[in-house]
C-alpha positions as CSV (number, residue, x, y, z in Angstrom):
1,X,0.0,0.0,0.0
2,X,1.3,3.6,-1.2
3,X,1.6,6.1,1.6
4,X,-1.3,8.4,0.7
5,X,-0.7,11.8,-0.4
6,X,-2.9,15.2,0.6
7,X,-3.8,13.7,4.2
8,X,-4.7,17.3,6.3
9,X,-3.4,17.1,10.4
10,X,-7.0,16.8,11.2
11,X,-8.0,14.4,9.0
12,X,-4.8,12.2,10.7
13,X,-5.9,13.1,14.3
14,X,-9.2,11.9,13.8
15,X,-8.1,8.7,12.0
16,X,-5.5,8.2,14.7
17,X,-9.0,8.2,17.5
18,X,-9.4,4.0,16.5
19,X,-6.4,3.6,18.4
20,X,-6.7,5.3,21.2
21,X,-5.4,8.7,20.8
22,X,-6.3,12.3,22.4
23,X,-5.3,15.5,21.8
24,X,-3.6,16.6,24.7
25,X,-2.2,20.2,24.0
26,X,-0.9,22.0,21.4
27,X,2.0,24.0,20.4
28,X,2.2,26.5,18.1
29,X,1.5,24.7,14.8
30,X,2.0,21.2,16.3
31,X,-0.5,19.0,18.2
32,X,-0.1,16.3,20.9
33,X,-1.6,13.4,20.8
34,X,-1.6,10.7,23.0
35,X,-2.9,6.9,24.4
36,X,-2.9,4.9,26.9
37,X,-3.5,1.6,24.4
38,X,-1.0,-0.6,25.3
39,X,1.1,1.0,27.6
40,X,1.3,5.2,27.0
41,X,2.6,6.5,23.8
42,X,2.9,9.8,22.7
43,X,3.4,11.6,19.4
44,X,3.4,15.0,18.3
45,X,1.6,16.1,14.6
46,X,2.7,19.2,12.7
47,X,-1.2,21.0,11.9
48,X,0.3,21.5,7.9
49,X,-1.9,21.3,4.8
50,X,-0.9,18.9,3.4
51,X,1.7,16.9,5.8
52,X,4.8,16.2,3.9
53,X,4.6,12.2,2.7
54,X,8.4,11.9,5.1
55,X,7.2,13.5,8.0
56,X,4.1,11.5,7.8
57,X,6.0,8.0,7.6
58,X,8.6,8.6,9.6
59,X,7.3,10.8,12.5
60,X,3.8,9.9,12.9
61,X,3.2,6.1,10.9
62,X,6.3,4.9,12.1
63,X,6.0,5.3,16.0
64,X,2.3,4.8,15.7
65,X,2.4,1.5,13.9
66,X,5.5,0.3,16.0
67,X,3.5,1.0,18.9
68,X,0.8,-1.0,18.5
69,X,3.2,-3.9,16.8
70,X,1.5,-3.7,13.2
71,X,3.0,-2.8,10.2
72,X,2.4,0.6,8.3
73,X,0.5,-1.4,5.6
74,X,-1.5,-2.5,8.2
75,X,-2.0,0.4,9.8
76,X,-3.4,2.6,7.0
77,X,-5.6,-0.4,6.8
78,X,-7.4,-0.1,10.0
79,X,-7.0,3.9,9.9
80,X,-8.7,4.1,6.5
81,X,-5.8,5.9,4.9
């Protein structure tokens, strides 16, 4: 599965609800997110339209998917990505 292109910061955050995640607080242009799904994790969204496709892999798909022991394939999956 391609990494999808044009995803918004809020369209991410909202996907990103599924697993557990809650905006927590938010600085400047970036937003906190975090669960307590399987032990806490925390990771941090730049609010940019559109995210860049690298900063989506590795700083938010990455972490997330690593996280809850998926892949990122899989995790677009169950996000709806």
């Amino acid at each position: 599965m391609k990494t999808p292109r044009n995803i918004n910061a809020s369209d991410l955050i909202r996907a990103l609800r599924i697993l557990g995640y809650e905006r927590v607080r938010q600085d400047g242009s970036h937003i906190r997110l975090t669960t307590t799904v399987g032990g806490t994790h925390h990771v941090t969204v730049p609010n940019h339209r559109p995210l860049k496709t690298g900063t989506l892999l590795g700083g938010v798909l990455k972490p997330v998917a690593a996280h809850h022991k998926l892949t990122v394939e899989e995790l677009l999956a169950q996000l709806d990505l």
